[in-house]
VOGU-3710 file (C-alpha; in Angstrom, 3 decimals, decimal comma):
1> xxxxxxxxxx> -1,403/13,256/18,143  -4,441/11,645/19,460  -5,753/8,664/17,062  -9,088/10,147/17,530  -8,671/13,294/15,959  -8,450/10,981/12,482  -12,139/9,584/13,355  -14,511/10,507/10,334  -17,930/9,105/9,922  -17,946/6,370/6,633
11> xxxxxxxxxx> -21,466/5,329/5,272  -20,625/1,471/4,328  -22,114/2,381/1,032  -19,532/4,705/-0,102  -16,818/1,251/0,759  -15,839/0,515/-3,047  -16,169/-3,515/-3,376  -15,540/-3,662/-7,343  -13,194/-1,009/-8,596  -14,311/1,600/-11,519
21> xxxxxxxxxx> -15,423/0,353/-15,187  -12,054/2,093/-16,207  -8,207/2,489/-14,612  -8,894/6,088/-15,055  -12,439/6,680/-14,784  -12,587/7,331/-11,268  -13,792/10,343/-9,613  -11,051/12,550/-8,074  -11,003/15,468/-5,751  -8,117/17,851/-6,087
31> xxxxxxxxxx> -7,162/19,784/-2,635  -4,842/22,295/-3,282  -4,459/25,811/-1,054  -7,441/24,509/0,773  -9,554/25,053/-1,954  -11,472/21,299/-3,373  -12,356/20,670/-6,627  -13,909/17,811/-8,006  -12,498/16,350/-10,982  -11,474/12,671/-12,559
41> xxxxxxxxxx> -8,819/10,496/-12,298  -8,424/11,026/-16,315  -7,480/14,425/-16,015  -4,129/13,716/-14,174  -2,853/13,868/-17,252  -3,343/17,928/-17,658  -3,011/18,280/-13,642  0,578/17,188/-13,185  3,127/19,229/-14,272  5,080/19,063/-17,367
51> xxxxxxxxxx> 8,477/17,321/-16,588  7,313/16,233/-13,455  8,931/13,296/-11,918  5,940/10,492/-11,143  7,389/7,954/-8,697  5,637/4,415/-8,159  5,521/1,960/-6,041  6,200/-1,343/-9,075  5,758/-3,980/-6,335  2,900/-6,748/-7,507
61> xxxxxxxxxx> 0,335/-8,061/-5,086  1,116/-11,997/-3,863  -1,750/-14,121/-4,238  -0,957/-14,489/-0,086  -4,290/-15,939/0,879  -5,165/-20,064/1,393  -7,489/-22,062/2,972  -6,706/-25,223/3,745  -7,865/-28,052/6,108  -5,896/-28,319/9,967
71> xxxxxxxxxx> -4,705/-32,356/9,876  -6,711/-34,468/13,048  -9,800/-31,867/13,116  -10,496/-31,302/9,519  -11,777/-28,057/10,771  -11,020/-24,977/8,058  -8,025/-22,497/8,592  -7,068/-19,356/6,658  -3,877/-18,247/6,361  -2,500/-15,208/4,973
81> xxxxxxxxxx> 1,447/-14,570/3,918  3,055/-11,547/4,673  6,649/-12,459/3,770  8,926/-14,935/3,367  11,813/-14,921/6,669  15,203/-16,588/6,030  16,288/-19,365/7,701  19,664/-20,303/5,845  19,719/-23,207/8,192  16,525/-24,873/7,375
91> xxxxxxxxxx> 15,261/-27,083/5,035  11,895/-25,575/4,244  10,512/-22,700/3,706  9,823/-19,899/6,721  6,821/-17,475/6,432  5,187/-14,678/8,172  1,766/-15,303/8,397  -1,985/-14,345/9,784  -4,244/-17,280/10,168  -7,785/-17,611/11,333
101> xxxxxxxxxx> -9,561/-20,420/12,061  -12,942/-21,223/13,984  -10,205/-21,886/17,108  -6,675/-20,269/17,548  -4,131/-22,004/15,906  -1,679/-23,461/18,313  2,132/-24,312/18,131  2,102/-27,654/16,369  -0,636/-27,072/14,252  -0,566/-28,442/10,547
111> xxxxxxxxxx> -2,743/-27,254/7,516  -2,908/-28,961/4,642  -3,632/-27,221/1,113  -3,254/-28,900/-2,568  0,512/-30,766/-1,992  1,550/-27,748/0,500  1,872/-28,864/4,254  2,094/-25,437/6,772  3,566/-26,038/10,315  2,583/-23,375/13,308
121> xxxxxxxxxx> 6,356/-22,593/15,188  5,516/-19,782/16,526  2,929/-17,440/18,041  3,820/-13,693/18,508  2,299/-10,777/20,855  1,153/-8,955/17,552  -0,833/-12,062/16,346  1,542/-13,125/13,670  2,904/-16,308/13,367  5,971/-18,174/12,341
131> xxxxxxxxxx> 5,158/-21,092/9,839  7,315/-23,626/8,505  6,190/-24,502/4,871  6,844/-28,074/3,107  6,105/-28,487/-0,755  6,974/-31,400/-3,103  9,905/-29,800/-4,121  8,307/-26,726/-6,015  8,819/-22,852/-4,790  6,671/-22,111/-2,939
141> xxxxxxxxxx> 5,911/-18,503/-4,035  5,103/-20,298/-7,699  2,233/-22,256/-5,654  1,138/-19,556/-4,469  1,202/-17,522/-7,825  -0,827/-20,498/-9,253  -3,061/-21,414/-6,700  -2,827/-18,803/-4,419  -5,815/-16,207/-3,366  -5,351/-12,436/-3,913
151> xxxxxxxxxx> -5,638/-11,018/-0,399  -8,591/-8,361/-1,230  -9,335/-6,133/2,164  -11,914/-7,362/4,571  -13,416/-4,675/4,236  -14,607/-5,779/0,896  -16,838/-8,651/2,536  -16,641/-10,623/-1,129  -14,267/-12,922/-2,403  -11,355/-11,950/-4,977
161> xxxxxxxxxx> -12,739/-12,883/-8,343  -10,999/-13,204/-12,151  -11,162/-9,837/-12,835  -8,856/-8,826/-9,750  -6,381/-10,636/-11,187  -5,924/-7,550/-13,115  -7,439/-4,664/-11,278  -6,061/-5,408/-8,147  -2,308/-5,308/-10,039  -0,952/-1,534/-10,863
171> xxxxxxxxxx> -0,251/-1,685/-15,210  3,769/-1,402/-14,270  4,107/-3,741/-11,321  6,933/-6,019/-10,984  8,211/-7,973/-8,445  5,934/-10,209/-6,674  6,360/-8,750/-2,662  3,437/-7,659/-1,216  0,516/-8,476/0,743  -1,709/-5,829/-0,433
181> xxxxxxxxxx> -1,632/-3,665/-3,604  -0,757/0,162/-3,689  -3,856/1,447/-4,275  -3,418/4,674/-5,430  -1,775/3,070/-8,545  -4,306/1,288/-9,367  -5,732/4,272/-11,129  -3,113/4,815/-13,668  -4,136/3,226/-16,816  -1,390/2,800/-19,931
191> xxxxxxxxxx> -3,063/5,502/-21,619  -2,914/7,873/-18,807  0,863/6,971/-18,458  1,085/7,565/-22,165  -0,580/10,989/-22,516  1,626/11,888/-19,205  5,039/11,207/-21,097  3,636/12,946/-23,798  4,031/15,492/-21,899  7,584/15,165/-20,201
201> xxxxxxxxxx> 6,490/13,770/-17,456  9,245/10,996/-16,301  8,568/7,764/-14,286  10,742/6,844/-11,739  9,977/3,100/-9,714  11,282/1,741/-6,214  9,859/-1,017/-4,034  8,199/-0,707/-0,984  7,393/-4,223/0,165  3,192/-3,675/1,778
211> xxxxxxxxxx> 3,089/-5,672/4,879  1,186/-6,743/8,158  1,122/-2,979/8,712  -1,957/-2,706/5,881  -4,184/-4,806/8,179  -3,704/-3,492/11,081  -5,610/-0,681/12,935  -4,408/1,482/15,533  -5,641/0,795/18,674  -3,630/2,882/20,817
221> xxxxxxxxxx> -5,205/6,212/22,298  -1,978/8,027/20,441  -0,318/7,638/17,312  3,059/7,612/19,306  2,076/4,705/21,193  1,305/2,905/18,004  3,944/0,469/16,842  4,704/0,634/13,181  5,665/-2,851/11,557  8,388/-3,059/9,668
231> xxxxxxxxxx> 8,403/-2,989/5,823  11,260/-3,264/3,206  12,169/-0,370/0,903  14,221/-0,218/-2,127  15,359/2,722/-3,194  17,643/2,362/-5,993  20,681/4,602/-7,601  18,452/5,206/-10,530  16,306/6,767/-8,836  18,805/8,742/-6,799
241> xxxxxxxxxx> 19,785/9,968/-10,050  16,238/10,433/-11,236  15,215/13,032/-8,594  18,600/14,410/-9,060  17,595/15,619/-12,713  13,949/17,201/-11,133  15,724/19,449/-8,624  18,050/20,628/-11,714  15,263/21,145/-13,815  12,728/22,763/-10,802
251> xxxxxxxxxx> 10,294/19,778/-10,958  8,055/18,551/-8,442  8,767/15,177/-7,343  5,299/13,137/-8,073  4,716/10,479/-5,115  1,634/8,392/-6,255  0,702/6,949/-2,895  1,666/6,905/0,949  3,722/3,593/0,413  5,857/5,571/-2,392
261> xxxxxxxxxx> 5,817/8,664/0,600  6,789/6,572/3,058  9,978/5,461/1,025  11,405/8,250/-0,435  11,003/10,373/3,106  12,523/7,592/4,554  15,547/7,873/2,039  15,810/11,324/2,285  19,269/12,476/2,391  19,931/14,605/5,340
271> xxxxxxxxxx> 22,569/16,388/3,989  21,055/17,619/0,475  17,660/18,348/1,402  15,038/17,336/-1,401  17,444/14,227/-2,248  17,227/10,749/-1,421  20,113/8,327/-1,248  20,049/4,825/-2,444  18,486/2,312/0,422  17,805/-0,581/0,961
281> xxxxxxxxxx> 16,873/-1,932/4,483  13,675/-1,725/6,575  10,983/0,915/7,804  9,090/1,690/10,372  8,805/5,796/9,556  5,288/7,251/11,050  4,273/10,221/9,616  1,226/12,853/11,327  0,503/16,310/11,264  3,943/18,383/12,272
291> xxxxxxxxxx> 6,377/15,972/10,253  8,524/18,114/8,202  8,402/16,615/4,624  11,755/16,407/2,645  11,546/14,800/-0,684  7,807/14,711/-1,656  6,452/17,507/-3,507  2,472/16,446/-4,411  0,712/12,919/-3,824  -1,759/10,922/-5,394
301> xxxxxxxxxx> -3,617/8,668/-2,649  -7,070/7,122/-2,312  -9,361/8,214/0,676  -8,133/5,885/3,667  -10,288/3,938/7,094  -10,943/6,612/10,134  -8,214/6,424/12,625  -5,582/5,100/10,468  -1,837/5,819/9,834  -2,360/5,989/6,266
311> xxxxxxxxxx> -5,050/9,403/6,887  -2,547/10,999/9,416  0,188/10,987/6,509  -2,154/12,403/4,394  -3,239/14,780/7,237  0,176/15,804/7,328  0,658/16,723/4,194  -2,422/18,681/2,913  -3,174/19,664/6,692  -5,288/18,664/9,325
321> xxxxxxxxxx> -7,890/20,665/8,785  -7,681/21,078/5,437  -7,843/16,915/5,201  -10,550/16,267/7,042  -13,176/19,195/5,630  -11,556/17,167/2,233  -13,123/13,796/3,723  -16,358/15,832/4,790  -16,564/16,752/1,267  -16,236/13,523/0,207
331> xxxxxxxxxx> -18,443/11,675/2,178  -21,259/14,715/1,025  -21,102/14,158/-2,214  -20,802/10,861/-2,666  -16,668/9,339/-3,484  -15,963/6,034/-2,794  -13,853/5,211/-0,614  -10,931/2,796/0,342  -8,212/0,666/-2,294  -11,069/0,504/-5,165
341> xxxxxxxxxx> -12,428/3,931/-4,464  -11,539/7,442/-5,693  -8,679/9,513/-5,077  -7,345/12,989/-4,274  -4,772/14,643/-6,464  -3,028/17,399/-3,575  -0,259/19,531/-5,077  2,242/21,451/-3,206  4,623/24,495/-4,595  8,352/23,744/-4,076
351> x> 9,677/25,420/-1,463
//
């Protein structure tokens, strides 16, 4: 589908910088049989079914982003860290990386930052790089954890402050592994969780690992063209079992953001459609308007940039058209927009 059918106009004053005063006090539009209503995030709680089965994405956000100082020039250099890459022969640590700087960084180049020194190997076609990273003998992802910056969206133009130390973290994350938070968690507050259990509503948790693919935009003239970057999933047997109990018991599976869609469709298990086996490997699944979905009953998500992957998943679930008079909407009256913004709440009956 052409990448321009996903182009929607976005007033930069509707671009959330600071999230809500409350987890769950954001607005939220619900689009369900075409019709929108607006709502809040707060009544999930009496929109989700009763003995539902709400699957998150528990991954926690790296704090991926330094700045340090390149050695001979002194000049400043930013560099972000996607994910670690092994290099069982090595004796430092290898990274993925994005690093600007008022020149290119070269092959060679060294930044220095606190006790850490970073090492340019390689430059890739798709503006990554391979770094080499030397500490003092500490773990590297601890110095990070400690010292480390959270990588908010550009889009944000500030930088991360004390309080997204929290916000910027779902309530139930886990594992530090990404380079960007799931946003559409962010909304869930512990009481919102609570009142949802209340009501038999069970929480089921794999790992999608967010990666380069967050930050970048498509560029080709066609989604096909557009070459997804690889992120790791982990689906686990407990969650096989999990979804298992929802088909016995006729209950929508719950998929609180694209990175938790993304996932399970790519776990699906061919042959016992609305299943999922248990997976663990990488993904580079793009999903648009005409994918056929196979585990994911109704989706949580926040509103997404024009001309993104993200919006054509979306797109592909509600419906094209039904998705972008939603973002109309939207824009009309107001929402914010993008990982602190508002969210849509878009049910689906089980087929």
């Amino acid at each position: 589908m052409k990448t321009a059918a996903f182009e929607y106009e976005l007033p930069e004053a509707l671009i959330a910088a600071h999230p809500a005063e409350k987890r769950d006090g954001a607005r939220l539009l619900v689009v369900e049989d075409g019709k929108l209503t607006d709502s809040l995030v707060e009544q999930l709680s009496e929109l989700i079914p009763e003995q539902a089965l709400l699957v998150v994405n528990d991954t926690r956000v790296r704090r991926a982003r330094i700045f340090g100082v390149k050695r001979g020039s002194g000049g400043r250099a930013e560099l972000l860290f996607i994910r670690r890459v092994n290099a069982p022969e090595s004796d430092d640590e290898r990274w993925e990386a994005i690093g600007r700087s008022s020149k290119p960084l070269r092959v060679g180049a060294i930044i220095d930052w606190n006790s850490v020194a970073v090492e340019v190997l390689e430059r890739h076609s798709d503006a990554t790089l391979l770094v080499s990273v030397r500490t003092a003998g500490e773990d590297f992802e601890q110095i990070l954890d400690r010292s480390g910056h959270l990588p908010l969206p550009p889009y944000m133009k500030r930088a991360d402050e004390p309080g997204d130390l929290e916000r910027y973290q779902t309530v139930y994350a886990r594992r530090t592994a990404s380079a960007a938070a799931p946003t559409a968690g962010l909304h869930l507050s512990s009481a919102l969780l609570e009142r949802l259990h209340a009501r038999g509503v069970e929480l089921a948790r794999l790992e999608l690992e967010i990666g380069l693919g967050t930050f970048r935009s498509v560029i080709s003239e066609d989604l096909d063209e557009h070459p997804m970057h690889a992120e790791t999933i982990d689906v686990a047997p407990e969650l096989v079992f999990a979804i298992a109990r929802a088909r016995a018991r006729n209950a929508p599976v719950v998929a609180v953001g694209t990175t938790v869609v993304r996932a399970l469709e790519s776990a699906a298990d061919p042959e016992r459609p609305g299943h999922v086996r248990a997976t663990h490997g990488e993904t580079r699944l793009l999903i648009q308007p005409g994918y056929d979905f196979a585990v994911v009953d109704s989706l949580l998500t926040n509103f997404h940039v024009p001309k993104s992957t993200l919006l054509a998943l979306v797109s592909a679930f509600a419906g094209y058209d039904t998705t972008m008079n939603a973002y109309r909407h939207a824009v009309a009256r107001g929402y914010r927009f993008l990982s602190y913004g508002d969210a849509m709440w878009i049910p689906r009956k089980i087929q």
